[in-house]
C-alpha angles and dihedrals in degrees: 000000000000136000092248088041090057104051089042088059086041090057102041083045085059101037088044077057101059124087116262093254089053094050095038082056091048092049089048090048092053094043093053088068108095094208097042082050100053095044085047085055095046096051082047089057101041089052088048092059102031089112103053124098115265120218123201126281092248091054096056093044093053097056091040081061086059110048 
């Protein structure tokens, strides 16, 4: 396990730990962070598309040309 794996399980273990109000106040602290939001959205997005078929970048750019 890794350094960064370690302190990842340390830190869930903790925040599992905490009554619901405490960790309803955490999440709403981190959400209220623009940036940590937006990067929260855009891992939601990519592993909502990780399964579909990727095309090459040409190809996109070419469409994307034409419409």
């Amino acid at each position: 396990m890794t350094t960064v794996d370690a302190t990842s399980e340390v830190f869930m273990t903790a925040f599992r730990a905490l009554p619901k109000k405490v960790r309803e106040a955490v999440v709403d602290k981190m959400l209220s962070d623009k940036e940590f939001r937006e990067d929260l959205m855009d891992i939601a997005v990519i592993e909502q598309r990780r399964k579909e078929p990727s095309r090459p970048l040409e190809e996109y750019l070419s469409r994307r040309k034409k419409g």
